[in-house]
C-alpha positions as CSV (number, residue, x, y, z in Angstrom):
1,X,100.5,165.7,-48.6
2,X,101.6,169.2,-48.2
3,X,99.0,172.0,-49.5
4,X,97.8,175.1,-49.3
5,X,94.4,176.5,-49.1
6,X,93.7,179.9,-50.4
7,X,91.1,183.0,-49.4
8,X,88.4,182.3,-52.6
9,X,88.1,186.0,-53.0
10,X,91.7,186.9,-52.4
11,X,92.3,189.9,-54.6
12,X,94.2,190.3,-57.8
13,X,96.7,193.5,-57.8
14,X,99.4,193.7,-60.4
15,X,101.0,196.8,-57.9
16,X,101.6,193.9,-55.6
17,X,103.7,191.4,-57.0
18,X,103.7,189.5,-53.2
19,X,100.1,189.2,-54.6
20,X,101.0,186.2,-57.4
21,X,102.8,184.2,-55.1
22,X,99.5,184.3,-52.6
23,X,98.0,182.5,-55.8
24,X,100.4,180.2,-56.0
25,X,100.0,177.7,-53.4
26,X,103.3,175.8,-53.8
27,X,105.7,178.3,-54.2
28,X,103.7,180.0,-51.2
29,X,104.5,176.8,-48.8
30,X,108.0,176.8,-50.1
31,X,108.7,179.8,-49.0
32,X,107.4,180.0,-45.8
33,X,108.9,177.0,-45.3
34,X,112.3,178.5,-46.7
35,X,111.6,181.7,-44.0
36,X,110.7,178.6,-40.9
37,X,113.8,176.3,-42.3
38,X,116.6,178.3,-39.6
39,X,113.6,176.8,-36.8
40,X,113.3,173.5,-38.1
41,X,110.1,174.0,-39.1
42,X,108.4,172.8,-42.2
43,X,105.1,173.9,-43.6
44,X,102.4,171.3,-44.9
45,X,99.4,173.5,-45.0
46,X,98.8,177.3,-45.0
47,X,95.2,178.9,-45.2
48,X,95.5,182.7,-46.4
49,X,93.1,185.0,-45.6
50,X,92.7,188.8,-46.3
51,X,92.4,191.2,-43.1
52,X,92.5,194.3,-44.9
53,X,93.7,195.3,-48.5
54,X,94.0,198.4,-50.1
55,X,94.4,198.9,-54.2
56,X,97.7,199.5,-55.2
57,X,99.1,200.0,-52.3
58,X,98.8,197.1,-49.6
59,X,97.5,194.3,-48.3
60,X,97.7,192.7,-45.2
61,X,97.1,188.5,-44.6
62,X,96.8,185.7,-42.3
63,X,98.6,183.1,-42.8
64,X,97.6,179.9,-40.7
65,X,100.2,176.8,-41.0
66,X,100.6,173.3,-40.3
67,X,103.5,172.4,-39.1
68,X,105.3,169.1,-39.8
69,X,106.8,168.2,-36.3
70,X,109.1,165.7,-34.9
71,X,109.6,162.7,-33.3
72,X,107.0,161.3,-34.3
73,X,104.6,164.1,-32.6
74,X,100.9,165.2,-34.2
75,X,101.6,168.4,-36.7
76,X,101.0,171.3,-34.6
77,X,99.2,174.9,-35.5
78,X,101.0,177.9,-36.1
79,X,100.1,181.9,-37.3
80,X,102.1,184.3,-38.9
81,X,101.3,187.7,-40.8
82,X,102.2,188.5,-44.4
83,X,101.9,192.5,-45.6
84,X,102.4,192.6,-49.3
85,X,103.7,196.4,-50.7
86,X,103.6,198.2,-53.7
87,X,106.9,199.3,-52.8
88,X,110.2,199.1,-50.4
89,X,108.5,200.3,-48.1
90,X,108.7,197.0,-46.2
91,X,112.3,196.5,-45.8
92,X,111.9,199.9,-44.5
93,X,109.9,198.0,-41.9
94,X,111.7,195.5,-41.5
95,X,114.8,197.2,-40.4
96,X,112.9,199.3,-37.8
97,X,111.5,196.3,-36.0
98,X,115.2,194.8,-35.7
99,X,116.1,198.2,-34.2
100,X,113.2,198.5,-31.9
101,X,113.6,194.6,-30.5
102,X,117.5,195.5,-30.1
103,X,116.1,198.0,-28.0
104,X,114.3,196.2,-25.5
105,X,111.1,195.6,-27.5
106,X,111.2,192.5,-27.8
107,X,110.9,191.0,-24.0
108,X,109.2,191.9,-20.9
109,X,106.3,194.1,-21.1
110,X,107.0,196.6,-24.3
111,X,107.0,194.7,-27.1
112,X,106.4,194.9,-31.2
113,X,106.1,192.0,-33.6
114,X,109.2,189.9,-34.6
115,X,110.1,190.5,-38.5
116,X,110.6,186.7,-39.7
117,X,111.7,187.7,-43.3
118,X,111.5,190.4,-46.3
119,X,111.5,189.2,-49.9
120,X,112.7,192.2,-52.1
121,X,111.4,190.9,-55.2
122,X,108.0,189.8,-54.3
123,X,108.2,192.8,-51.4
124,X,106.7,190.4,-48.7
125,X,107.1,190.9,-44.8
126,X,106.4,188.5,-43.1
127,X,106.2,188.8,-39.1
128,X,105.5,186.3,-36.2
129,X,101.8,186.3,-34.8
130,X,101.2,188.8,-32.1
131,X,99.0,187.4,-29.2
132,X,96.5,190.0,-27.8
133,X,93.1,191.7,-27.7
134,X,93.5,195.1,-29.3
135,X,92.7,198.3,-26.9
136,X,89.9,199.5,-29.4
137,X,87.4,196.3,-28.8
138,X,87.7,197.3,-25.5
139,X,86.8,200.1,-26.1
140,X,84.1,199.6,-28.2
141,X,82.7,197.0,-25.8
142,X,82.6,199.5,-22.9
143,X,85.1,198.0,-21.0
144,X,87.5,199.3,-18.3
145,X,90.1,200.0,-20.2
146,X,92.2,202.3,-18.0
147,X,95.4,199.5,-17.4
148,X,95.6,199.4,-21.0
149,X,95.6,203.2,-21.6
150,X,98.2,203.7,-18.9
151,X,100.1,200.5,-20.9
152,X,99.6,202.4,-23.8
153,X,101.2,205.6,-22.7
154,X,104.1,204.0,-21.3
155,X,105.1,201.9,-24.3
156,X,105.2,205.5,-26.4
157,X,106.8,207.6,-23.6
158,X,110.0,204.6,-23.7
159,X,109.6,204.4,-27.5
160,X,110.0,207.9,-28.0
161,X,113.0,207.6,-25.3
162,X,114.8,204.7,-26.9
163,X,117.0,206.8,-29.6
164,X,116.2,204.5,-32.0
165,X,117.2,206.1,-35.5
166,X,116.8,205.1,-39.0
167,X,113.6,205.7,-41.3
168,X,112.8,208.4,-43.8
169,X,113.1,212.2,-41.7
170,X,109.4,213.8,-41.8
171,X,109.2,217.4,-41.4
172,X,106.3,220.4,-40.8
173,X,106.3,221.6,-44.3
174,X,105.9,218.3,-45.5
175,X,103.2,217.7,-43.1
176,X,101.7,221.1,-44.8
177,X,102.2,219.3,-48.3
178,X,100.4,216.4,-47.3
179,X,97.3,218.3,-45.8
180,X,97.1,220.5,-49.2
181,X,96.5,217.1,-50.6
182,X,93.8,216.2,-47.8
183,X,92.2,219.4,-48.9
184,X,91.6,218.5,-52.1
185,X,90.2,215.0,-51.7
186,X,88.2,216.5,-49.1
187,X,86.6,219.4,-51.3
188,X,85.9,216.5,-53.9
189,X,83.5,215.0,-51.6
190,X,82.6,217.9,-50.1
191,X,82.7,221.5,-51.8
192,X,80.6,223.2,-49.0
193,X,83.5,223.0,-46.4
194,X,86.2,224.6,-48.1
195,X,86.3,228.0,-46.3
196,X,86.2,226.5,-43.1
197,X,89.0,224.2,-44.6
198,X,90.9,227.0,-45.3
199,X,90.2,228.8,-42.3
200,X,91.5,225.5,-40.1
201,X,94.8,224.9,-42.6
202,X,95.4,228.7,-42.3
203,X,95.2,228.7,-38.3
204,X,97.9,224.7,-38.6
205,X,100.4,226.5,-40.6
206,X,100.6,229.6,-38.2
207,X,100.8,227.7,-35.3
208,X,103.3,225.3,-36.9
209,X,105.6,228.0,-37.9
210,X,105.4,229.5,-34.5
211,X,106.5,226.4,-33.0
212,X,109.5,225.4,-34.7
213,X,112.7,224.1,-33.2
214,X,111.7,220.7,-31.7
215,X,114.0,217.9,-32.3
216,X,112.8,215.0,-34.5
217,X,112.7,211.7,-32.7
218,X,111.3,208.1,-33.6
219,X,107.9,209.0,-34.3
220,X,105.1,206.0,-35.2
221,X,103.1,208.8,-36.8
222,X,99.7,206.2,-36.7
223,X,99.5,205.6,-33.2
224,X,95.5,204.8,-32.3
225,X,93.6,201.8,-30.3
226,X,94.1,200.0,-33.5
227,X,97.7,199.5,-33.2
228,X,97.6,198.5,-29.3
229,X,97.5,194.6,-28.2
230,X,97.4,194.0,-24.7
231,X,97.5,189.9,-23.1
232,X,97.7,190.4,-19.7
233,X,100.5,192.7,-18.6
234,X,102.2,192.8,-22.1
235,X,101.9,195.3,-24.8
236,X,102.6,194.9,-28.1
237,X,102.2,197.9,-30.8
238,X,101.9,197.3,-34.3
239,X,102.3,198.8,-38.0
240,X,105.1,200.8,-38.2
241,X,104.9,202.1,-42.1
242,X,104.4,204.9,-41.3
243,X,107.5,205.3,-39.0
244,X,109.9,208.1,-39.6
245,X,111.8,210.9,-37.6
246,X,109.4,213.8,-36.7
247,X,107.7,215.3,-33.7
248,X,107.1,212.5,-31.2
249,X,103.8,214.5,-30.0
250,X,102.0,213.9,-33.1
251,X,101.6,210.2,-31.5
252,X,100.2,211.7,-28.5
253,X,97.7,213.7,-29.7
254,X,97.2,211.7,-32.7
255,X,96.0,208.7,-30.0
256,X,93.7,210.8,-28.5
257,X,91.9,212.4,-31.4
258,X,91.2,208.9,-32.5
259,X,89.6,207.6,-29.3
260,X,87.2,210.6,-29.5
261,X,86.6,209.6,-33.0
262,X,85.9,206.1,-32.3
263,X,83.6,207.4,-29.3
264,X,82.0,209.7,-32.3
265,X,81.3,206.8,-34.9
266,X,80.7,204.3,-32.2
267,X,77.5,206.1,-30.3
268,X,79.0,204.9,-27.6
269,X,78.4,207.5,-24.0
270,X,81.1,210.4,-25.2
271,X,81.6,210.7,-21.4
272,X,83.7,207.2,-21.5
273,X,85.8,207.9,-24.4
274,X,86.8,211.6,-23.4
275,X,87.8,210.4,-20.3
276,X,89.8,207.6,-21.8
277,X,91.8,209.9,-24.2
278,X,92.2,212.7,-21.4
279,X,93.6,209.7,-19.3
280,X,96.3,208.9,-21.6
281,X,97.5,212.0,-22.8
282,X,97.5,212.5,-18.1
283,X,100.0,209.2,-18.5
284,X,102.0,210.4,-21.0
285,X,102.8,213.4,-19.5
286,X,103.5,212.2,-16.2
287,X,106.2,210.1,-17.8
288,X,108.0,213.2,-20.4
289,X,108.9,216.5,-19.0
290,X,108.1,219.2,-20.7
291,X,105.0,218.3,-22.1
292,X,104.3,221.4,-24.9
293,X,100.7,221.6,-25.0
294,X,100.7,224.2,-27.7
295,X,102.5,221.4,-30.2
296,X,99.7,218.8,-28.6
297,X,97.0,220.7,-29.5
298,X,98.5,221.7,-33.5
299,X,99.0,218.3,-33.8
300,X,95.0,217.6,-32.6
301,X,93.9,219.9,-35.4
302,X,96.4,217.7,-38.2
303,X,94.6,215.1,-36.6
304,X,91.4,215.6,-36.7
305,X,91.7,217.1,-40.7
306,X,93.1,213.2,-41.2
307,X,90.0,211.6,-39.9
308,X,88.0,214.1,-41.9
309,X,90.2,213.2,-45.1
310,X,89.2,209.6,-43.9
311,X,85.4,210.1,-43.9
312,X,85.4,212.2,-47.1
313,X,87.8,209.9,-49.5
314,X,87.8,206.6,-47.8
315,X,84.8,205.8,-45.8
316,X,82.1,207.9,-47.5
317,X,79.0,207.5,-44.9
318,X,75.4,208.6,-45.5
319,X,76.4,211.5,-42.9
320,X,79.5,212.4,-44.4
321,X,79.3,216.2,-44.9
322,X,78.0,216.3,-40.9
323,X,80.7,214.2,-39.9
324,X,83.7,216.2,-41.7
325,X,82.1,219.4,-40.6
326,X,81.9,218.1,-36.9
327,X,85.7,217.3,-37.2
328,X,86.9,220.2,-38.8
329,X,84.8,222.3,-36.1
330,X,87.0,220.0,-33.6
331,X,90.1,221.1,-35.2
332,X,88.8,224.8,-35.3
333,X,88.5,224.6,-31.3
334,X,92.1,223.6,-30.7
335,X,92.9,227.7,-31.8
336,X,90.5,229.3,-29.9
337,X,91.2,232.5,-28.4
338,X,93.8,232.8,-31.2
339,X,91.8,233.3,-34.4
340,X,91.3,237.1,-35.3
């Protein structure tokens, strides 16, 4: 008998309509059995569980299956990922994984998850399982990592080579827009650092505006350890809403302000993960001529304001006023011997 087991404190979420079908188990089996029918496969169980959900906007699932097979052959396991949106944004998605597999991504080494199917009405994605350990429990656990890094920085380096187009175009005023809005949220939870808030978006908007003129190319825009799968020789990056067309070393630098981070909030020896982010912006480079390390170290600063925007709106530690102060100091540093 063909059922479905569901997540007991799977969320309710009227901005995700992909959310009432999760409650349904039999319309959920019919149609991921309707997105498995082109590989004659047929769904007679499906646990859902929640990996990560926010409000209103997303939420991200596992969805683990039981597959009829044939021939007479035991039913067989299977995994596949559902992201649930409050908006289009996952055709948007969609479309850029096609590209990206068309574009060698999709065999060999450099890889990104295969899109099985998008449902506009109930604004589902759903994408094959994606084997791997990702890069930051390595590096949370201490391990030697380095293969990976070096991984890491040649999947960007040939993403940001492939030409792939497509996706909304992001620009540096709209980067200032959305850093007013970090300001804000940031002042909320902490009033105390708004002049050295000011001070750091005064000294990104200079140096932004000095440094215009580079060409906009495929951008992932939130590439950390979070994103980066590695089984054996293979790399596989994931979550690409917030692709777009912008300045391909915001990945770079964003990468590397986030390992320091995690080395930060971890406790871990700061020694290990400076080295590790020092050793894959060294990769990068090796790989892209013409490396501007002014742009790197704007785009540090953004960085840096984000995980502070992070701590101060999302997060919301014991330490937090330490912790946004210690970033927005690290975002102060990227400008020094420029700042009157």
């Amino acid at each position: 008998m063909a059922t479905v087991t569901a997540d007991p404190a799977l969320p309710v979420d009227p901005a995700l309509p992909g959310m009432e079908l999760l409650h349904q188990p039999a319309r959920l089996r019919e149609h991921v059995s309707r997105v498995l029918a082109g590989r004659q496969e047929r769904v007679l169980e499906a646990g859902v569980s929640v990996r990560r959900f926010v409000a209103g906007k997303r939420c991200i699932v596992d969805l683990d299956l039981t597959i009829a097979a044939a021939d007479g052959q035991p039913p067989r396991l299977r995994k596949l990922v559902a992201k649930l949106y409050n908006r289009e944004q996952g055709a948007a998605v969609y479309d850029i994984l096609q590209r990206l597999r068309e574009r060698s991504f999709s065999g060999g080494r450099w890889l990104v998850p295969e899109p099985l199917d998008y449902d506009a009405v109930s604004r589902l994605l759903i994408l094959n399982w994606s084997e791997g350990a990702l890069l930051r429990s390595s590096l949370l656990a201490g391990a030697d990592a380095r293969l990976t890094i070096q991984s890491a920085a040649e999947w960007l380096a040939r993403f940001h080579a492939s030409g792939v187009t497509g996706g909304r175009c992001y620009s540096f005023s709209r980067q200032l827009h959305t850093l007013a809005g970090w300001k804000l949220r940031i002042e909320e939870a902490h009033p105390q650092a708004g002049p050295l808030l000011i001070r750091v978006l005064r000294s990104i908007e200079e140096r932004g505006l000095a440094l215009a003129g580079w060409t906009p190319g495929p951008t992932h825009r939130d590439f950390s350890p979070d994103h980066v799968l590695s089984a054996g020789e293979e790399v596989t990056v994931l979550d690409f809403d917030e692709y777009c067309q912008y300045d391909s070393l915001f990945d770079v630098a964003h990468f590397a302000a986030h390992v320091r981070f995690l080395g930060w909030t971890s406790g871990g020896p700061a020694a290990y993960f400076d080295d590790a982010a020092d050793l894959f912006e060294a990769e990068y480079r090796a790989r892209v001529a013409g490396t501007c390390e002014a742009r790197l170290a704007l785009y540090r600063a953004v960085s840096y304001c984000k995980l502070a925007h992070i701590v101060a709106a999302v997060k919301r530690p014991p330490d937090l006023k330490e912790m946004v102060d210690c970033l927005l100091g690290k975002a102060l540093q990227q400008f020094q011997g420029e700042l009157k």
